[in-house]
Kinemage of the C-alpha trace (Angstrom):
@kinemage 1
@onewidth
@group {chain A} dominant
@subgroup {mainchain}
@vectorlist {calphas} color= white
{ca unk a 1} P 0.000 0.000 0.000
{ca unk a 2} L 1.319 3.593 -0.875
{ca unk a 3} L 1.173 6.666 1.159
{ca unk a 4} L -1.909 9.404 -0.008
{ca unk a 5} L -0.659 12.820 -1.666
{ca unk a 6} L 1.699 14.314 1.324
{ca unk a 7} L -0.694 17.337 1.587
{ca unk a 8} L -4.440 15.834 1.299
{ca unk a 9} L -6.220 13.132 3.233
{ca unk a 10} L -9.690 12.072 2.627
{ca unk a 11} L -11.833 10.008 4.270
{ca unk a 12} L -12.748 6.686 3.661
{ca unk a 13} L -15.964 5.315 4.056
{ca unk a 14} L -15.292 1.745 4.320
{ca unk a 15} L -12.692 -0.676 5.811
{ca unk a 16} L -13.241 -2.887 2.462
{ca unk a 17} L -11.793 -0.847 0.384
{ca unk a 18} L -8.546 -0.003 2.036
{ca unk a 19} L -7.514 -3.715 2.713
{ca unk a 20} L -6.595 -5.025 -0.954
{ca unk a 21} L -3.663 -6.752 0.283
{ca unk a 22} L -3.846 -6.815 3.702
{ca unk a 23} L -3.498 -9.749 5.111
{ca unk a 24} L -3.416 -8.596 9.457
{ca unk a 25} L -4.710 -5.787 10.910
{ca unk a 26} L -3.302 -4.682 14.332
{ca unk a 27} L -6.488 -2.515 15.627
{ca unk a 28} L -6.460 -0.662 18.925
{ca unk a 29} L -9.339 -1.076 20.875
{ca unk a 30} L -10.450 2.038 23.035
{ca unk a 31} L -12.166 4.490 20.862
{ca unk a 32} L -11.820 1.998 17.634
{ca unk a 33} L -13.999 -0.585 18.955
{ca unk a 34} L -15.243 0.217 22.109
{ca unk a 35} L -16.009 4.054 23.840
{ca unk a 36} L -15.385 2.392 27.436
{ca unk a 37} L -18.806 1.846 28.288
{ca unk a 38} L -20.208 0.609 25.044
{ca unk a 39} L -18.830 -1.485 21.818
{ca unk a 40} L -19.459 -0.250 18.357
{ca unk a 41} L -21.261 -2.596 16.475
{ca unk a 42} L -20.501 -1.500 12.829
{ca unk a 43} L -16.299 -1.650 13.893
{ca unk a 44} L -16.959 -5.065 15.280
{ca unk a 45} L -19.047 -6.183 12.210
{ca unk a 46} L -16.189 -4.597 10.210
{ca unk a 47} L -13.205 -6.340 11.949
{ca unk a 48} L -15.543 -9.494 11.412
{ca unk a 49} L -16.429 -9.424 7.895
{ca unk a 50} L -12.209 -9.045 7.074
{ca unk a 51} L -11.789 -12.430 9.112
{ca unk a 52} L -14.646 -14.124 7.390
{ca unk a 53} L -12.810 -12.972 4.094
{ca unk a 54} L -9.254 -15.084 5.416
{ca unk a 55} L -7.634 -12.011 7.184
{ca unk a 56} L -6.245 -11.959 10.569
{ca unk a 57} L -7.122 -9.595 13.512
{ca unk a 58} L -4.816 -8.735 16.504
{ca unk a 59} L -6.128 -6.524 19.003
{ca unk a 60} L -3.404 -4.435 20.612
{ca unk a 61} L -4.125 -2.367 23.025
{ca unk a 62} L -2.586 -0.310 25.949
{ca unk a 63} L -4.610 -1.773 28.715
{ca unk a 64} L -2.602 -2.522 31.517
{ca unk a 65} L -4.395 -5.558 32.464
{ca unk a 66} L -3.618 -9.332 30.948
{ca unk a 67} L -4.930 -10.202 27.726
{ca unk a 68} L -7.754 -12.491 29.870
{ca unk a 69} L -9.200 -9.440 31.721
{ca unk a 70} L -9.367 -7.363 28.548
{ca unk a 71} L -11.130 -10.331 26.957
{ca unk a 72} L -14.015 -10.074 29.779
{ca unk a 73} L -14.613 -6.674 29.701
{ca unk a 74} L -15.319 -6.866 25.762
{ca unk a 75} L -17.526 -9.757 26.678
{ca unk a 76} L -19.422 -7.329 29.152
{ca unk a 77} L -19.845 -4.743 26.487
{ca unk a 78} L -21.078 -7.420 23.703
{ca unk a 79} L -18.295 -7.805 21.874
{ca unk a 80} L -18.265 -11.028 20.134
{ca unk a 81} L -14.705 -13.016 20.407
{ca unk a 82} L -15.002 -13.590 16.541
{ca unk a 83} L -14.035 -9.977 16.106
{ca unk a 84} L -10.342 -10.759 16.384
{ca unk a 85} L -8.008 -13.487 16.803
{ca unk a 86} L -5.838 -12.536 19.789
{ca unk a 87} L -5.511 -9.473 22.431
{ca unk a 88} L -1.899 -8.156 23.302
{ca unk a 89} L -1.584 -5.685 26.273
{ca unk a 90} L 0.894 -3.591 27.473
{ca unk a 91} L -0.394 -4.876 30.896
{ca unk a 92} L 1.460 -8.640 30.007
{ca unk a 93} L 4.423 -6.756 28.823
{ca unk a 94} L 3.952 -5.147 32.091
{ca unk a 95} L 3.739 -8.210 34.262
{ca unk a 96} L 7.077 -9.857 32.399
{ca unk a 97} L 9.045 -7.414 34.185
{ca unk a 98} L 7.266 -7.144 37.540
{ca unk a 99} L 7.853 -11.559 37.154
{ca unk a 100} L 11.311 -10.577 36.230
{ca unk a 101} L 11.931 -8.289 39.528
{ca unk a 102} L 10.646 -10.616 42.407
{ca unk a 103} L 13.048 -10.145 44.382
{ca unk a 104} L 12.411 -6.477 44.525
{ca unk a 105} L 9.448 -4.597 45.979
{ca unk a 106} L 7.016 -2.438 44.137
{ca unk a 107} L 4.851 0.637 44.811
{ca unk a 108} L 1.962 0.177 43.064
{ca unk a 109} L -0.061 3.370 41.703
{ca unk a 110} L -3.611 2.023 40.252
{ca unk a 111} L -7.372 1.270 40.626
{ca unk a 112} L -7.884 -2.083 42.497
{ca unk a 113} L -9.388 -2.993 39.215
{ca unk a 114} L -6.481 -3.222 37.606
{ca unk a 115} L -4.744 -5.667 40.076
{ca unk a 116} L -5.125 -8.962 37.617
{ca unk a 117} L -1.553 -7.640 36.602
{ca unk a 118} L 0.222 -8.990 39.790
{ca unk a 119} L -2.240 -11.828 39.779
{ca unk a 120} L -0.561 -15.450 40.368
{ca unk a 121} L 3.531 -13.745 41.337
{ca unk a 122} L 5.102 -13.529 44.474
{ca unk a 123} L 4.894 -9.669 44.267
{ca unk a 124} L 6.402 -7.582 47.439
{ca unk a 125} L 4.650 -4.734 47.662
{ca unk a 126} L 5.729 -1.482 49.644
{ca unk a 127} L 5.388 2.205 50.300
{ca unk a 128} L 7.051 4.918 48.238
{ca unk a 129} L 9.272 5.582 51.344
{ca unk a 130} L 11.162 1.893 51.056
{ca unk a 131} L 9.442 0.267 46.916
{ca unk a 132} L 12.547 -0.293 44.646
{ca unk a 133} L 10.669 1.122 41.907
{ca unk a 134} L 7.222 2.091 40.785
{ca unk a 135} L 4.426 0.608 39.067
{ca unk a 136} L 1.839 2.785 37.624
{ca unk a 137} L -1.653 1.293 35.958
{ca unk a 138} L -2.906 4.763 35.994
{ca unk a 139} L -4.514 7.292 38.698
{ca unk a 140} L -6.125 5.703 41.694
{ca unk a 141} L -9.108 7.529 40.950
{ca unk a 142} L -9.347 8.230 37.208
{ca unk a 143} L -13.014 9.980 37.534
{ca unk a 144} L -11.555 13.230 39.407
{ca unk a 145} L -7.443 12.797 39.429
{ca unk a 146} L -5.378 14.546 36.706
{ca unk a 147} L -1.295 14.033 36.829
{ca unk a 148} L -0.663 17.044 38.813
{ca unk a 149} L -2.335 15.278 41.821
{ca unk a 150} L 0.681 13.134 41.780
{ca unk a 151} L 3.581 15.631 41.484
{ca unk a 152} L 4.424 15.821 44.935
{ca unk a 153} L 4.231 11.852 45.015
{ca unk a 154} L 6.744 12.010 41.778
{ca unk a 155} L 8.663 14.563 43.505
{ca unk a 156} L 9.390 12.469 46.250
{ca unk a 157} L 10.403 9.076 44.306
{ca unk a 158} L 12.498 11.481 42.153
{ca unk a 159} L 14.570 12.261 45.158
{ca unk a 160} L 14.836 8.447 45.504
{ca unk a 161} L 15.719 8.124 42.294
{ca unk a 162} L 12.969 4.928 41.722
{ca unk a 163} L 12.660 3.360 38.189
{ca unk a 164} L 8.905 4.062 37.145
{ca unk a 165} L 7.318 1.344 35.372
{ca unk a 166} L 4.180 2.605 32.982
{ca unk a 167} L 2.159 0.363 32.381
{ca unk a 168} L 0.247 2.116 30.072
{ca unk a 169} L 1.364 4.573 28.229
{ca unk a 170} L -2.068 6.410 26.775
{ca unk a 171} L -1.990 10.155 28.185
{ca unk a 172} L -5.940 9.887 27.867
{ca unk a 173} L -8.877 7.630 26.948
{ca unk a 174} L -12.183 8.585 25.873
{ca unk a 175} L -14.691 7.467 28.495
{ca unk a 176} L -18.338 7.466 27.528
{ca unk a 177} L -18.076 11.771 26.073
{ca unk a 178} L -15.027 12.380 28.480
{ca unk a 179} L -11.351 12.176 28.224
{ca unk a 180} L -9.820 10.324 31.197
{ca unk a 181} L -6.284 10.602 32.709
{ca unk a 182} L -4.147 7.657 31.960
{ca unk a 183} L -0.461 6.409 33.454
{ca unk a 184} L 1.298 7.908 30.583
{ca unk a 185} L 0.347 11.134 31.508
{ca unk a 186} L 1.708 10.272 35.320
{ca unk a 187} L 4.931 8.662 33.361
{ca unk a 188} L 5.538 12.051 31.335
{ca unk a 189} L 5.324 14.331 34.662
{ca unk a 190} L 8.162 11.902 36.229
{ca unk a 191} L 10.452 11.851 33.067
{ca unk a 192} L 10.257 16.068 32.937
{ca unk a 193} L 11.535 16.021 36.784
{ca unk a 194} L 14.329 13.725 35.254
{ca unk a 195} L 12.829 10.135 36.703
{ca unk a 196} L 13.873 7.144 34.737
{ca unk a 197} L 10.556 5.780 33.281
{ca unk a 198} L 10.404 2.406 30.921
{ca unk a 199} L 6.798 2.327 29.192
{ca unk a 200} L 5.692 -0.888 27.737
{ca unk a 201} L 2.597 -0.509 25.074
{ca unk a 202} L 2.376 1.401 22.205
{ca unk a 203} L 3.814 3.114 20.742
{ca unk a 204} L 7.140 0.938 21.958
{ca unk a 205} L 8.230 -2.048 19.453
{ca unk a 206} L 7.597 -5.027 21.949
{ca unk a 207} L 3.924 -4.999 21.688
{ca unk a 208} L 4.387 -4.801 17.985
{ca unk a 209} L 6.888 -7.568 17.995
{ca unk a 210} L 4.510 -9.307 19.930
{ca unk a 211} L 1.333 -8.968 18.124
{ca unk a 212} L 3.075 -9.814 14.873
{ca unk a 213} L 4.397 -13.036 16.436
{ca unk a 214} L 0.907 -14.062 17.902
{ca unk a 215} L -0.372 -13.448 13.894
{ca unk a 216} L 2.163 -15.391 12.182
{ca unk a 217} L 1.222 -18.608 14.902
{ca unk a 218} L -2.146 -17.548 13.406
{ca unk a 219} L -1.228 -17.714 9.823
{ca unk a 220} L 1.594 -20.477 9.814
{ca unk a 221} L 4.028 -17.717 8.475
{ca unk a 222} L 5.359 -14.193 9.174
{ca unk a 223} L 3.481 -11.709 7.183
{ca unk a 224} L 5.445 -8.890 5.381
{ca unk a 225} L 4.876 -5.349 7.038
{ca unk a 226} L 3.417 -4.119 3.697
{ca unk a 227} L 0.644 -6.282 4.227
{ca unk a 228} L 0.061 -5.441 8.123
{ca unk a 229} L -2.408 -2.531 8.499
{ca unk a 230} L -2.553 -0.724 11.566
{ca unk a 231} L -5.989 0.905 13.696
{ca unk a 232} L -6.157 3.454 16.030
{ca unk a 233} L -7.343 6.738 17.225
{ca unk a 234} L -4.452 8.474 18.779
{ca unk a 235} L -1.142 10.430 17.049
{ca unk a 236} L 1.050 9.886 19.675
{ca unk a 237} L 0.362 6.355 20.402
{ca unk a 238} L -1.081 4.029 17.766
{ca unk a 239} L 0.254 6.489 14.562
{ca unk a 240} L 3.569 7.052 15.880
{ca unk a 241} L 4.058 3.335 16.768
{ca unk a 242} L 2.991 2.265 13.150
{ca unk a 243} L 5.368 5.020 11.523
{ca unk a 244} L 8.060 3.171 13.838
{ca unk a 245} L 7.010 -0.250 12.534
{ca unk a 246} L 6.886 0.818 9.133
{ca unk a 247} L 2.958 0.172 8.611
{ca unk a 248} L 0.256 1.880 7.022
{ca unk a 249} L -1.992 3.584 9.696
{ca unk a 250} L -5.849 3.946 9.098
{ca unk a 251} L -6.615 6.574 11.563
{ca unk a 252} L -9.930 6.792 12.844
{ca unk a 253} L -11.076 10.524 13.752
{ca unk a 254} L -14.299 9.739 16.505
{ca unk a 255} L -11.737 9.011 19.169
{ca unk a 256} L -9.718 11.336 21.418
{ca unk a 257} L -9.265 13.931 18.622
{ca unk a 258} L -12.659 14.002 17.892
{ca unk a 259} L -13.247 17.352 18.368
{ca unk a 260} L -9.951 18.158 16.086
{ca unk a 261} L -11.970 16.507 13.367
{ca unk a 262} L -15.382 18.011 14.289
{ca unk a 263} L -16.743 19.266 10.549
{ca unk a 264} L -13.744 18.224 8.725
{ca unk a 265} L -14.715 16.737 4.985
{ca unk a 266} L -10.832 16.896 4.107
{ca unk a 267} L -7.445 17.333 5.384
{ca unk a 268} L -5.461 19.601 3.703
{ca unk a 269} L -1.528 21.106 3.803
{ca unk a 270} L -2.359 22.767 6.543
{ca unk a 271} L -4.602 20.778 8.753
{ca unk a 272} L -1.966 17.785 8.312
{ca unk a 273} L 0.504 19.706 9.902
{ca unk a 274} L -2.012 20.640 12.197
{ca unk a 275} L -2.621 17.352 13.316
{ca unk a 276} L 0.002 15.421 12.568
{ca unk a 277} L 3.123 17.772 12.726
{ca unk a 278} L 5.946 16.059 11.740
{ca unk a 279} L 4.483 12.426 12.138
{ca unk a 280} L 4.210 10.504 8.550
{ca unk a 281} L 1.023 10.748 8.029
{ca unk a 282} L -1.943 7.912 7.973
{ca unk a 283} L -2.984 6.345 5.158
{ca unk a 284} L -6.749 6.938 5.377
{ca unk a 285} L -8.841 8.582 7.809
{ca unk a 286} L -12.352 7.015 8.808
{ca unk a 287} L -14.844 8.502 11.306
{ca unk a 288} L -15.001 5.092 12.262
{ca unk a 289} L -14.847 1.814 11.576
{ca unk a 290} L -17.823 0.682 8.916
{ca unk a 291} L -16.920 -2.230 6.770
C-alpha cells in the first residue's frame, strides 16, 4: 500500500476498500472498537467481515491488564470473540518485568481494578518511602485525578531516584463523552523532573513484535509489514508506533481527537501539519470503523 498525496487526506468510508492486500490488521481497541462503556457494532461487524474474508485480527491495546481481563470486559460490552483473533496488552508486557523483579518490591499506583496484573507472582509490595521502583496502571481515581495530583508523590520518588514502570502509556482515553487521565500522563510528569521511566505498550516495538508473532502462529508464516495494516485513534500512540514499525496507519477521527476533526470533509496542507506535525502521516482517515 502507498502513502496518499503528502498534503491531502480524505476520508474513507469503508474498511473494504482499504484492505486489498492486507493480510493482518493490528487494531487498537479504546475508541476503535469500544467508547469504554459501550462497543461499536458496525467496527466489530467490520473487523468481522475481514476475518470471514481469510484475514487476521490482533487486538493491541494499551490496557494494563492481561490479555484475559481485557477479553471479559469486551464480553461485558457485547463484543463477540469472533471480532479478532488474539488481544496483546501492554499490561502482560507489564507483568514480564514485575515476574522478572521478584526479588524487589514495588509501589503500586492504580485502581484495584487493575490488580489482575500482579495476579498469580510472588509480588512484594511497599510504600514509596522503602518500593525499589514504581508501578503505575494509571490514577487511583481516574473519575476526578489529573497528573498534577501526583507531582508531589513524583517529587518524592524522584529524590529516591525509583525506576517508574508505565504500564500504560495512553496520556488519555475517551470514556463514555469524556477524556480520562491515563499512566502515561503520570509517566511524562516523572520523566520532565528527570525520573527514569520504561513504558511498555504502544507506541514501543515489543507490543508490535509481539502482536506480529501471535499473527504469524495464526497464519503459519510471518506476514510482510506491507501487508500489516494498523488501527487506532491516537497520534502519539497508535500512529507514531505504526510510523516506527513501518505500517500503514488507518486513523480513525471519533476518538480522542474528535473534536480536532469536528466538521472536517478533508485534510489539507495545513490541517496535516495541524494534526500530525511532523508524524508521517496515515494512510486513510475514517470517522469510524464501517466495513
Amino acid at each position: 500500500m502507498s502513502l496518499p498525496d503528502a498534503t491531502t487526506l480524505r476520508f474513507a468510508d469503508r474498511l473494504r476498500d482499504l484492505t486489498a492486500g492486507v493480510d493482518v490488521i493490528l487494531s487498537d481497541i479504546w475508541g476503535v472498537i469500544h467508547d469504554g462503556l459501550h462497543g461499536f457494532h458496525d467496527a466489530c461487524a467490520a473487523l468481522q467481515a475481514f476475518r470471514a474474508a481469510g484475514g487476521t485480527v490482533i487486538l493491541i491495546t494499551n490496557a494494563p491488564r492481561p490479555a484475559e481481563s481485557v477479553q471479559r470486559q469486551l464480553r461485558k460490552m457485547e463484543i463477540a470473540d469472533t471480532t479478532y483473533d488474539a488481544i496483546v496488552s501492554s499490561g502482560d508486557l507489564s507483568r514480564t518485568y514485575v515476574a522478572d523483579h521478584l526479588d524487589q518490591s514495588v509501589f503500586q499506583i492504580g485502581p484495584a481494578r487493575d490488580n489482575p496484573i500482579f495476579r498469580g507472582l510472588d509480588v512484594t509490595f511497599a510504600p514509596l518511602e522503602s518500593a525499589d521502583y514504581i508501578l503505575c496502571t494509571g490514577p487511583f481515581n481516574d473519575e476526578i485525578e489529573t497528573e498534577e495530583d501526583y507531582r508531589g508523590m513524583m517529587e518524592q520518588a524522584r529524590a529516591r531516584d525509583l525506576t517508574f514502570i508505565c504500564a500504560n502509556p495512553d496520556m488519555v482515553v475517551e470514556r463514555g463523552d469524556r477524556l480520562i487521565t491515563c499512566a502515561g500522563a503520570i509517566a511524562e510528569l516523572y520523566r520532565s523532573l528527570g525520573g527514569e521511566t520504561i513504558f511498555y505498550g504502544k507506541p514501543h516495538r515489543p507490543i508490535y513484535d509481539r502482536a506480529l508473532e501471535l499473527a504469524a502462529a495464526k497464519r503459519g508464516r510471518p506476514t510482510p509489514r506491507e501487508r500489516v495494516l494498523a488501527i487506532g485513534d491516537s497520534v502519539r500512540t497508535d500512529l507514531t508506533g505504526a510510523n516506527l514499525m513501518g505500517l500503514d496507519c488507518v486513523f480513525v477521527t471519533r476518538g480522542i481527537h474528535a473534536a480536532e476533526f469536528a466538521g472536517m470533509e478533508i485534510a489539507d496542507e495545513f490541517s496535516v501539519r495541524r494534526l500530525f506535525g511532523e508524524t508521517r502521516p496515515p494512510r486513510a482517515l475514517m470517522r469510524e470503523l464501517t466495513w
